[in-house]
N, C-alpha and C positions, 0 to 999 in steps of 0.2 A: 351821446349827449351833444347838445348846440345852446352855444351862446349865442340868442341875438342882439345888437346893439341898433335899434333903430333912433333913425335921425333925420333933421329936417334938410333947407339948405345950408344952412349957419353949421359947418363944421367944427367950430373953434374949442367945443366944450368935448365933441369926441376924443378930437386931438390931443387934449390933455388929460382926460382919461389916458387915453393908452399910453402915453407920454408917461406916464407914473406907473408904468406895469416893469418897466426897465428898470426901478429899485425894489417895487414892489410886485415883486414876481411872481406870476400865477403859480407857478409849480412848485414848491422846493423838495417833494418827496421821492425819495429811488424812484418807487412804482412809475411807471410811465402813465401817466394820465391823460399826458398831449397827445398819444395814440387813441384815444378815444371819445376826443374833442373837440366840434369844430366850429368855427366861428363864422356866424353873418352878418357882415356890416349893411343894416338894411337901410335904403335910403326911402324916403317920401315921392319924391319924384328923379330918375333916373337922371343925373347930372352926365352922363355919359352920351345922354341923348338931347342935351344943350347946345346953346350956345356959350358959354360959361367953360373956358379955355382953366382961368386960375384954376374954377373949384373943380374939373377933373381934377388938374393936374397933382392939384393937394389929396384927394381919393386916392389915385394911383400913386403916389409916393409914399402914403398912407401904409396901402397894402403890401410895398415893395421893400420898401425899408424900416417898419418900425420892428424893433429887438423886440417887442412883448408880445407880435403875433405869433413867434415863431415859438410859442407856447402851445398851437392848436396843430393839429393835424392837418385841415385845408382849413384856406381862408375863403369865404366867398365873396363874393360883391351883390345883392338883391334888391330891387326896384320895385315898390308896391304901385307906383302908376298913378298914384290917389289926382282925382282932379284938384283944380284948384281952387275951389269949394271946401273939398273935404281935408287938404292939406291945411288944416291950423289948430291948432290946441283947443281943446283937448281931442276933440273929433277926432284928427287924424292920428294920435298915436292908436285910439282903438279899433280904426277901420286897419291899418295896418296890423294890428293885433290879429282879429277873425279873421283875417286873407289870410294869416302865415301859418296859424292853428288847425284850419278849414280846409284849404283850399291849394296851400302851395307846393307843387309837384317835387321840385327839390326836398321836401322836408320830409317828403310822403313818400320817396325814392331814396334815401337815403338811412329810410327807418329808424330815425333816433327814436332813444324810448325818454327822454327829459327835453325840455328848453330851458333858457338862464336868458329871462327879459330883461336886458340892460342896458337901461336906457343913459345915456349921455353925463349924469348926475346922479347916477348911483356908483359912486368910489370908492376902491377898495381904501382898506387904510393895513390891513398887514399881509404880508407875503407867504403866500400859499391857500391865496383865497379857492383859486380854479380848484386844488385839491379839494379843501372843504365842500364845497360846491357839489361837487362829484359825488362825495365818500356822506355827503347828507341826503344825495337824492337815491345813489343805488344800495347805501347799508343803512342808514341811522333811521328815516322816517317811516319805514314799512308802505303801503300802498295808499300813497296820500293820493291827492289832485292839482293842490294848490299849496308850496310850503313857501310864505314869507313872512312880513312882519306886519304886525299891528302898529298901527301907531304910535307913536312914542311921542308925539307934539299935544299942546293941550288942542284942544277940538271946540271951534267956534258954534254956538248956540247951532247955527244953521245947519252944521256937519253930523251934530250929536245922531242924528239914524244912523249912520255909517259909520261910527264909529269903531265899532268891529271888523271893519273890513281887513283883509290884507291885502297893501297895498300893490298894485302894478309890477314893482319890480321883484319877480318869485321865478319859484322851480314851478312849471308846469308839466305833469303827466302828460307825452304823446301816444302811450301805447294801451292805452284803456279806452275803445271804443263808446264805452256808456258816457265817461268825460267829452268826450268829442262831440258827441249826440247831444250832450247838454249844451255843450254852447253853440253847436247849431241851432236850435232852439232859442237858444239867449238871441243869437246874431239875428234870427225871423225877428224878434220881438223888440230887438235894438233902437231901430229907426221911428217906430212910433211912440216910444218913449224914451225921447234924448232927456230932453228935461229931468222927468224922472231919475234916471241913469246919471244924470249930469254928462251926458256926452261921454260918458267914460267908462272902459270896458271894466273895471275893476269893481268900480261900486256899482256897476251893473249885476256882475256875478253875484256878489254879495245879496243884492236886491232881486234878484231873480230868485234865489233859491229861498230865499226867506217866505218869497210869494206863492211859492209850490202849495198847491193844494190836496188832499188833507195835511195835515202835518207833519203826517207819519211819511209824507213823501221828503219833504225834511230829513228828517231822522233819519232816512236812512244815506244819506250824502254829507249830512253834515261835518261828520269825524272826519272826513276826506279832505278839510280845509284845515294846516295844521302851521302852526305860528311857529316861527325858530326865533332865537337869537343870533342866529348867522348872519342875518340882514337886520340891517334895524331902519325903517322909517323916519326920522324927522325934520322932513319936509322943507316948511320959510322956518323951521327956526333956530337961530345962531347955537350952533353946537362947537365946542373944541375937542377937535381930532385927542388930541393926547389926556383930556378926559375921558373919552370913550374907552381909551387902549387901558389906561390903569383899570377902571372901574368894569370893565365889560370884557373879561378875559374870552369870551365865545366868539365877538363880533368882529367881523371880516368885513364886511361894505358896509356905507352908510349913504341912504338917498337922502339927498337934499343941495338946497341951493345957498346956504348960509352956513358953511362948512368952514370953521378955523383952523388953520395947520398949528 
């Protein structure tokens, strides 16, 4: 399995992610799970191949010293190259999406059979998330494609088609060739319908498979997209942390950007 954590050049919000992995510890189980773990800090464009001395140096200190990587097995460092066009939101987290699923040698060399998309603002909030992670994507969900969360924010008039979707930050199947197939597929059809898609690889899938023709081409992929309470979605809107923990004894991360401690 691999965690990836892509990010732009504004490091400041990965930083404090992993920064909270040092109380909140990915592991706390005997079983060794960091033997079978490995992490990719993927970046947008390779700050290694800057001019931008700080933001290595903050990378490389990043990966050198923080106490919560040493949770995974190897740590990598990955560069999606995206021009600078395609580096900006939403566009560029999903072009870095399809590169890393599709096409990147490492991942395909490496043969993980899971990914863990985690992105910058999806926070864990109790310790022993990595385990869950794990022990939801090789024992608990049987042969999904896509395990994360539905939304949990109310959904504005314009959102309500998408509504079902699960969001960006999921477990994704690497080792089922027909999933791979699909969003190669998807990635052909991406480009001429951003709008559509809203530039975003998530309500893409979503809207991709919905538009399969007959139906029954649906049906048979659909059970393959399966919601957890592991991750919860709620996005811009103000949640408090220690609501979540009382009320929601399953959930482990929570995406979003209006996050109270």
């Amino acid at each position: 399995m691999v965690v990836v954590m892509p990010f732009a050049h504004d490091i400041d919000m990965l930083e404090q992610n992993i920064h909270r992995w040092t109380t909140l510890k990915p592991c706390t189980q005997r079983w060794p799970v960091w033997k079978h773990v490995d992490l990719i800090l993927y970046q947008s464009q390779d700050a290694f191949a800057s001019d931008d001395d700080q933001l290595k140096g903050r990378i490389d200190r990043l990966m050198r010293l923080s106490e919560g990587l040493k949770a995974f097995r190897h740590v990598h460092y990955l560069s999606a190259d995206l021009t600078k066009y395609d580096d900006k939101y939403r566009l560029g987290p999903s072009r870095m999406f399809f590169q890393i699923m599709t096409e990147t040698r490492l991942v395909q060399e490496e043969a993980y059979n899971y990914l863990f998309w985690m992105e910058p603002d999806c926070w864990p909030v109790r310790p022993g998330w990595l385990d869950e992670l794990y022990w939801a994507a090789t024992v608990g969900a049987g042969h999904f494609w896509v395990l994360g969360s539905i939304t949990r924010s109310p959904v504005p008039d314009e959102y309500a088609h998408i509504q079902e979707h699960i969001n960006g930050n999921a477990i994704y199947r690497l080792d089922d060739p027909v999933f791979i197939d699909f969003l190669r597929r998807l990635h052909a059809n991406f480009d001429n319908n951003l709008t559509k898609y809203l530039a975003s690889f998530d309500t893409a899938i979503f809207l991709f498979c919905r538009s399969l023709k007959p139906f029954t081409e649906q049906a048979k992929i659909w059970h393959k997209f399966v919601y957890t309470n592991l991750i919860q979605n709620v996005y811009r809107t103000p949640t408090r942390i220690s609501d979540i923990l009382e009320r929601e004894k399953q959930t482990f991360l929570l995406h979003g950007r209006d996050l109270i401690e």
